[in-house]
Backbone bond lengths (Angstrom), bond angles and torsions (degrees), N, CA, C in turn:
res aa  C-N    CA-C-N  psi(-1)  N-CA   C-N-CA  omega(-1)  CA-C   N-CA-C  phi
1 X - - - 1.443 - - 1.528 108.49 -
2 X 0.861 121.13 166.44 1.743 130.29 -149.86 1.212 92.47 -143.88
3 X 1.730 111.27 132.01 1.178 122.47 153.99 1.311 141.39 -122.90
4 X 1.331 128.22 130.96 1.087 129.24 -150.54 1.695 109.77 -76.70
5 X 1.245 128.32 116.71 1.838 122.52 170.09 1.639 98.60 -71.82
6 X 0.819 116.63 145.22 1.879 142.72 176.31 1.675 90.85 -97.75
7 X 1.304 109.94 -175.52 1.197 144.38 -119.50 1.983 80.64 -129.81
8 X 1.191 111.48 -62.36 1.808 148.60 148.47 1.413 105.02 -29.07
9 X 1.172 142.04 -59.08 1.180 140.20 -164.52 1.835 109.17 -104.11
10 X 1.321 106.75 -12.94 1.789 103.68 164.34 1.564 102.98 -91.07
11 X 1.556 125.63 -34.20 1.302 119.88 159.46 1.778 128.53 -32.56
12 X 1.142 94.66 -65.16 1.381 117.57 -172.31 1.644 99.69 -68.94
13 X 1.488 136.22 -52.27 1.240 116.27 164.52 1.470 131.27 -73.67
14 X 1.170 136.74 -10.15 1.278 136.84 165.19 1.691 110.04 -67.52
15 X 1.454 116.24 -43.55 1.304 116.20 157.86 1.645 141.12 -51.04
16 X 1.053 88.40 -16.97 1.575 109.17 177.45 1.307 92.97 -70.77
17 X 1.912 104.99 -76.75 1.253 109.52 -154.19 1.393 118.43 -59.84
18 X 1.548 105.61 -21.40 1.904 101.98 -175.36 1.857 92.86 -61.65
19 X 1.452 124.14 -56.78 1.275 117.85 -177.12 1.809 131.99 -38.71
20 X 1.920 98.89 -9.53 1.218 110.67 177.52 1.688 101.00 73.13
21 X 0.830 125.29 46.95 1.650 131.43 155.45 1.378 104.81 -127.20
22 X 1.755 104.13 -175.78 1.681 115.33 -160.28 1.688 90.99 -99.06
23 X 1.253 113.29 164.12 1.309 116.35 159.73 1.267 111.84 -123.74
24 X 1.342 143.82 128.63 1.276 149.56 -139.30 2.223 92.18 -139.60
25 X 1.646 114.34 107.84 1.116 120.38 162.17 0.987 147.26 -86.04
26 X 1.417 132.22 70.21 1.401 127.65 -155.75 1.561 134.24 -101.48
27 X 1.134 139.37 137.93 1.354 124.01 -150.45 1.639 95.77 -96.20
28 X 1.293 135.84 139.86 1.085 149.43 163.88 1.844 121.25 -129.44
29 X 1.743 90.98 102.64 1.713 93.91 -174.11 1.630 114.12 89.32
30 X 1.670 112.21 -114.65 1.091 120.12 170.00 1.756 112.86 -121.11
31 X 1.185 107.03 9.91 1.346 115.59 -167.04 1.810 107.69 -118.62
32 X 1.337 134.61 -179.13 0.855 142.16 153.71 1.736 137.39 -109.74
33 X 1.010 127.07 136.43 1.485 139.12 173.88 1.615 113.09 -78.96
34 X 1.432 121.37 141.50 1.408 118.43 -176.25 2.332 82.55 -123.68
35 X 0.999 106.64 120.37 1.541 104.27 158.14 1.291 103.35 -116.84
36 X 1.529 104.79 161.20 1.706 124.13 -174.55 1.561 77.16 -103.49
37 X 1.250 125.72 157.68 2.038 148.23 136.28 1.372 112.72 -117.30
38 X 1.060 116.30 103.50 1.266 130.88 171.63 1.771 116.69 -95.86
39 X 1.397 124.31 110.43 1.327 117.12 172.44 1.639 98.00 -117.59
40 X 1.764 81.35 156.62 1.640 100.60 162.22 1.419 108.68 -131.39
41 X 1.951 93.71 144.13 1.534 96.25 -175.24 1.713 103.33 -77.99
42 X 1.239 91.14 158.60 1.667 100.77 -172.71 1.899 102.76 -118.86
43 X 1.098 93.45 -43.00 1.224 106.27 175.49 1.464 119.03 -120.79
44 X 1.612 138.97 151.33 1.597 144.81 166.33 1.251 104.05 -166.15
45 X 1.281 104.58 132.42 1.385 116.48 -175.37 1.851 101.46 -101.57
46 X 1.523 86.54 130.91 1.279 108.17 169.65 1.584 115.26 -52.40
47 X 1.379 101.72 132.12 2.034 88.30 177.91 1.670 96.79 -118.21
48 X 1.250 109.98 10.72 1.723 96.37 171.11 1.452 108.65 -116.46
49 X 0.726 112.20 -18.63 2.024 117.08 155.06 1.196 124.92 -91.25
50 X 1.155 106.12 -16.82 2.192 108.42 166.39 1.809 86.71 82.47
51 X 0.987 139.81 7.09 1.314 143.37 -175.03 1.277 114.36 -115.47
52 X 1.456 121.11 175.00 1.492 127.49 157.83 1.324 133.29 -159.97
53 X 1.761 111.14 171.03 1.800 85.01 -164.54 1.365 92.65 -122.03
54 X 1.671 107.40 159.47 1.862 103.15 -162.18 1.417 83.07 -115.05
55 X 0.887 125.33 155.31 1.561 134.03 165.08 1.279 100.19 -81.82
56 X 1.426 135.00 135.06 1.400 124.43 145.72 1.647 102.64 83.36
57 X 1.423 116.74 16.53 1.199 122.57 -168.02 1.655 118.24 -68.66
58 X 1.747 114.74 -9.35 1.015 122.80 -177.05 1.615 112.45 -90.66
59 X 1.617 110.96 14.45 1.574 120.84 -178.46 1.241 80.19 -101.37
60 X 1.547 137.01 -31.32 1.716 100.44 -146.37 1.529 104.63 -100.36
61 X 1.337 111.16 11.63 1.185 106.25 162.92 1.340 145.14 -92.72
């Protein structure tokens, strides 16, 4: 079965993506779902110091 994107649902994902988040399409029924996923890094390891910095690193202990 085939679903049709609206006019509404390329809106709503192009907006996402200018904000730099994911847009996640999911079909529900006969219709479709638009979700935003938003992550934050918590952790990245440095690759020019061989090190890294944890955010909030004094919780994980």
């Amino acid at each position: 079965m085939a679903v049709i994107i609206d006019d509404n649902v390329k809106a709503a994902i192009e907006a996402i993506l200018k904000r730099g988040n994911d847009a996640i399409i999911r079909r529900k029924g006969d219709t479709v779902i638009v979700l935003e996923e938003k992550r934050k890094i918590v952790y990245s390891p440095s690759s020019s110091r061989g090190g890294g910095r944890a955010i909030g690193a004094d919780t994980l202990t």
